[in-house]
C-alpha positions in Angstrom: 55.7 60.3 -6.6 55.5 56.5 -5.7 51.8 55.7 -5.3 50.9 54.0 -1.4 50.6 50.6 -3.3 54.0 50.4 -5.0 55.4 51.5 -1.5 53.6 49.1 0.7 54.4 46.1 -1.3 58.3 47.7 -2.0 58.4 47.8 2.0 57.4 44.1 2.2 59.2 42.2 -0.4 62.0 44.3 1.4 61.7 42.5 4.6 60.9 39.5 2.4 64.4 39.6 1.3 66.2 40.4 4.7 64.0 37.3 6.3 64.8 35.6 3.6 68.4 35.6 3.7 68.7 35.0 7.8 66.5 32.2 7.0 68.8 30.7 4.4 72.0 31.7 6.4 70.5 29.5 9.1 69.5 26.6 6.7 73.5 26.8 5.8 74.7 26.6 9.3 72.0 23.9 11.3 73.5 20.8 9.3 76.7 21.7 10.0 76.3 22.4 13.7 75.0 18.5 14.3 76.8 16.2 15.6 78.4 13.3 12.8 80.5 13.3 9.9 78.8 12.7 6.8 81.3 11.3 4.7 82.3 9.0 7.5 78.9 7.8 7.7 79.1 7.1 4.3 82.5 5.2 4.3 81.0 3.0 7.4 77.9 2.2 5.1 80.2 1.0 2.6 82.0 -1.3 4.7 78.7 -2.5 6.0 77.6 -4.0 2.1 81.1 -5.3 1.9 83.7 -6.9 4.0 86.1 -4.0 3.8 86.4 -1.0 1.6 90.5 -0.4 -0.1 91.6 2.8 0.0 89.3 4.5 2.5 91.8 7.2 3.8 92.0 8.5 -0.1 88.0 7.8 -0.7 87.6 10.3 1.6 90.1 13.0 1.0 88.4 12.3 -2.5 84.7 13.4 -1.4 86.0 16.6 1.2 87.3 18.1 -1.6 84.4 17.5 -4.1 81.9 18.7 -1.4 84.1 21.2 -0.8 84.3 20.2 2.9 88.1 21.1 3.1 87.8 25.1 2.9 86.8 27.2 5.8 83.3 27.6 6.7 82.8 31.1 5.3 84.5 30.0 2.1 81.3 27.5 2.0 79.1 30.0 2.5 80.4 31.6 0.1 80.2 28.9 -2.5 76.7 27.9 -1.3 75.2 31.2 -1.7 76.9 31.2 -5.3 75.4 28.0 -5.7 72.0 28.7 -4.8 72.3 31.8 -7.1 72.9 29.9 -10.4 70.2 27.5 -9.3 72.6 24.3 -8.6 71.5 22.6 -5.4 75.1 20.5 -5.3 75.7 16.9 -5.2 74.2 14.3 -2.4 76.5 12.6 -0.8 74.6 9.5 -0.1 73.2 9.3 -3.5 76.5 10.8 -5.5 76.8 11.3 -7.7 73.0 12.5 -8.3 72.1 16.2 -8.1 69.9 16.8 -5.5 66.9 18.2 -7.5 67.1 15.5 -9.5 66.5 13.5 -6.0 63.8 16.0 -4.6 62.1 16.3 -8.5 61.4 12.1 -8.0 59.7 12.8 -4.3 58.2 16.2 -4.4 54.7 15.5 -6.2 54.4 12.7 -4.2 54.4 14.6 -1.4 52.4 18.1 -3.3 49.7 15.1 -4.3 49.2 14.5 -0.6 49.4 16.9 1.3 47.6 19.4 -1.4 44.3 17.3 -1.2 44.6 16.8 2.3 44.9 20.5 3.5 42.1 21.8 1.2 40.1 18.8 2.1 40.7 19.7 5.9 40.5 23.5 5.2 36.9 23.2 3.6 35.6 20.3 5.4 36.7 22.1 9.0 35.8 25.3 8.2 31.8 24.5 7.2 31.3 22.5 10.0 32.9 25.1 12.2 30.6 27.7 11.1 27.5 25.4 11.9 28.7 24.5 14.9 29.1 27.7 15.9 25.7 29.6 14.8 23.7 26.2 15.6 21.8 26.3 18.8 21.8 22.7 19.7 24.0 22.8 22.5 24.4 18.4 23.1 25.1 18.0 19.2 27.5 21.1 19.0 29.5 19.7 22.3 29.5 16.3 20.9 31.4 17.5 17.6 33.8 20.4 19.5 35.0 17.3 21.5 35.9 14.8 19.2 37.2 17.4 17.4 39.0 18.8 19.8 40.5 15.5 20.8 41.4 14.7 17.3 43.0 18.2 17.0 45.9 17.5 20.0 46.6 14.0 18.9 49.4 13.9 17.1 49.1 13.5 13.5 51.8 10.4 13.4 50.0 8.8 16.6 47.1 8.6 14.9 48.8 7.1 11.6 50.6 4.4 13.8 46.8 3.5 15.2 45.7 3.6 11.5 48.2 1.4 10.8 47.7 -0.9 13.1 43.6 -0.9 12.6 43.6 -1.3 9.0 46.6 -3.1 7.8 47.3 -5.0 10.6 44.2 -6.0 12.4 41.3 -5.6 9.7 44.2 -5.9 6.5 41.5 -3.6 4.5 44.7 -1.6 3.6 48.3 -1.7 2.8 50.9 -0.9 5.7 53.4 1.3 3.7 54.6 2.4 0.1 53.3 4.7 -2.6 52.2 2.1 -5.0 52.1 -2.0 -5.5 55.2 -3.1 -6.2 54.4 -5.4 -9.0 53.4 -2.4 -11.0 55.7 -0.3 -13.5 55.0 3.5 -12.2 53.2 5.1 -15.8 50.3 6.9 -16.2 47.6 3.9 -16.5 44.6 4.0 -14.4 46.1 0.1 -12.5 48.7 2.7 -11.3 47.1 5.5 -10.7 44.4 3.3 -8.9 47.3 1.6 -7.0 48.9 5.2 -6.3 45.1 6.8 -4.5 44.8 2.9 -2.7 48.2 3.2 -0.9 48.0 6.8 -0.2 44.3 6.9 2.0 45.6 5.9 5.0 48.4 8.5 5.0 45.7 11.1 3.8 43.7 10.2 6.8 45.5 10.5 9.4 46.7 14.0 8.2 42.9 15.1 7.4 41.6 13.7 10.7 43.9 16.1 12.8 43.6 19.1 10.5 39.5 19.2 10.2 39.8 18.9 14.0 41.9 22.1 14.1 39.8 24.1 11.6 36.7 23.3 12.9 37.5 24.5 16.6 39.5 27.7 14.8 36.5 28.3 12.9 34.4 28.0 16.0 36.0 30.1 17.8 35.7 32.9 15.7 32.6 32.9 14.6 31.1 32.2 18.7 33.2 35.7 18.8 31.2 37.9 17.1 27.8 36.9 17.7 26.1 40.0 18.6 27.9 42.2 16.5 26.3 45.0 15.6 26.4 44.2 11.8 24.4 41.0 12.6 22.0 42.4 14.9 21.8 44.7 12.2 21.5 42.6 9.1 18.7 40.4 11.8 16.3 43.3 12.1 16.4 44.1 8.3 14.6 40.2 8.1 17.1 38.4 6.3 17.1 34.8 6.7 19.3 33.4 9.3 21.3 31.4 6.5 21.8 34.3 4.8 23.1 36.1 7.9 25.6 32.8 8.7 27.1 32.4 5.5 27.0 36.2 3.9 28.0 38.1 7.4 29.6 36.1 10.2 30.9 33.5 8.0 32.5 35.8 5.8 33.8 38.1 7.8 35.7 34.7 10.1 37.2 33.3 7.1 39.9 35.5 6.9 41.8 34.3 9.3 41.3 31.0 7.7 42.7 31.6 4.0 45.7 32.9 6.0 46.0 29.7 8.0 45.5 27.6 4.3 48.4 30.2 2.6 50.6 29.3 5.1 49.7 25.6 4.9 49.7 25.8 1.4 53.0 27.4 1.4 55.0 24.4 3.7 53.4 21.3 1.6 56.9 21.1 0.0 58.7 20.0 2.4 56.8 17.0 3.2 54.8 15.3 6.5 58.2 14.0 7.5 57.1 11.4 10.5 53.6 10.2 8.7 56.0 9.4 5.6 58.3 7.7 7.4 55.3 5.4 9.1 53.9 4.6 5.9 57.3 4.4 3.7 55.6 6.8 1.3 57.9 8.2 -1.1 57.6 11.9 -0.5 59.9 15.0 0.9 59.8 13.3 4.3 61.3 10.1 3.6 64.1 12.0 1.7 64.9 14.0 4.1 65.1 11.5 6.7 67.6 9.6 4.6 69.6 12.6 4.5 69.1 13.4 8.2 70.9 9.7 9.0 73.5 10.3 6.2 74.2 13.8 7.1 73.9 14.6 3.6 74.1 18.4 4.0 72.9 19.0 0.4 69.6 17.2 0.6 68.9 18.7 4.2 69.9 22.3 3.2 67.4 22.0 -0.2 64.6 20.5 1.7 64.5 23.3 4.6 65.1 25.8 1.8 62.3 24.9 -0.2 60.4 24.6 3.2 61.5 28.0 4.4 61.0 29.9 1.4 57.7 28.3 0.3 56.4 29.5 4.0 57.8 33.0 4.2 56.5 33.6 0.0 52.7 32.6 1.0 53.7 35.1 3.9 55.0 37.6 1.5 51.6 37.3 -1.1 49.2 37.3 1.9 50.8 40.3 3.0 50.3 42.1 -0.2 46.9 40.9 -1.0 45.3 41.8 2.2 44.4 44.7 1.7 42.3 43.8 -1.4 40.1 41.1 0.5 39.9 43.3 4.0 38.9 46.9 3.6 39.9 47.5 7.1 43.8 47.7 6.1 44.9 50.3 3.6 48.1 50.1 1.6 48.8 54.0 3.3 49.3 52.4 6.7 52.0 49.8 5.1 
């Protein structure tokens, strides 16, 4: 007989699957339901460097059939689930003849080395301040804080990169206004580059930790203004234990939960990139390359980046799913 654990996490990766699979069946379909030709756009680039381009018409027929643009659309569906099966992520088209994981294996640590420091930054920095906030009497401080850090939360993170921007490399010059690293320096691992590599990447990191402490700290809050007066505190109260120990042992404890879902999930979509904050800083992450796909309709580098977005999301879902249980004694793997 199947013990309750085996089944519960059987009945999940189960739906993991079926959600996975719409989810990639959708990833196949959006770039080919936008407007534009892709190989069209590529030919017109061409003739842009150069005065004319011989032999367009057969250039073209040349690239349908390599992309494999000339079959029917199930017949590409077909081939790109194949694909995807033996790991091969196809050609780009606006870099061919480079596979495209050799494109996103350039970009992605760019973009895991920002936006990994900057969510666990945000995630810890928001999350103690939320819980003082919260148990803290001091009305005036505690309203001071919940409003800047409310207003920080609802400005968009890419408005506040373009005021960075224009504060500190434009109007102070403290910092530089794009890039990932000077350009007068070979990329190698020498502490001039890495130096150069941490200089050109604060501003970025700030805007995107500025927004996300803001959104922690009035999540965390929020819950933990929600169960003062619970019973368990009151109770934990009369037994004389310190009001510390009450804050950080009992209400903030029992509130983070919600949280290291929130930081799975964030965890789980730092592949794919802060597309619009890369863009403003030219920072040579996920974002920019998908961008550059987005203009060239290079189906291939689109499909991979949502894929790896899609499917990082729905595995943190997946592993939170299974481990809460373990970390929340109020749900039992018999109920799965």
């Amino acid at each position: 007989m199947e013990s309750p654990i085996l089944r519960y996490i059987i009945k999940r990766f189960i739906n993991f699957i079926i959600v996975a699979f719409g989810a990639i069946t959708i990833n196949f379909a959006l770039p080919r339901l936008m407007p534009g030709d892709p190989l069209a756009a590529m030919l017109m680039e061409m003739e842009t460097l150069s005065e004319g381009v011989e032999g367009g018409k057969e250039i073209i027929e040349y690239y349908v059939k390599e992309f494999g643009l000339d079959k029917d659309i199930f017949t590409q569906y077909v081939c790109y689930l194949k694909q995807l099966l033996s790991g091969d992520l196809g050609p780009s088209i606006m870099a061919y003849p480079t596979p495209v994981q050799d494109l996103l294996a350039k970009v992605i640590p760019w973009s895991i080395g920002l936006l990994l420091t900057t969510t666990i930054l945000s995630w810890i920095i928001g999350n103690v301040l939320g819980v003082f906030v919260g148990w803290s009497k001091k009305r005036r401080l505690n309203g001071i804080i919940t409003v800047v850090s409310l207003g920080f939360s609802v400005i968009p993170y890419y408005i506040l990169a373009l005021i960075l921007v224009f504060l500190f490399a434009y109007e102070i010059r403290i910092f530089p206004s794009g890039g990932g690293y000077a350009i007068n320096i070979n990329p190698s691992l020498t502490l001039e580059f890495i130096a150069s590599v941490l200089y050109h990447s604060l501003l970025p990191a700030l805007s995107i930790l500025l927004v996300a402490v803001g959104g922690w700290l009035i999540s965390m809050r929020s819950l933990i203004v929600s169960i003062l007066g619970e019973d368990y505190l009151l109770f934990a109260e009369a037994k004389g234990l310190k009001k510390n120990v009450i804050m950080m042992r009992y209400a903030f404890r029992n509130a983070l939960l919600p949280q290291v879902t929130g930081l799975a999930l964030s965890l789980g979509g730092i592949v794919s990139g802060a597309l619009l904050t890369e863009q403003i800083f030219a920072y040579p992450g996920v974002g920019t390359l998908f961008f550059d796909a987005f203009r060239y309709r290079d189906y291939n580098v689109m499909q991979a980046v949502l894929l790896f977005a899609t499917l990082g999301t729905l595995g943190a879902a997946f592993i939170i799913d299974i481990l809460y249980p373990l970390v929340d004694p109020r749900i039992c793997y018999e109920e799965g």
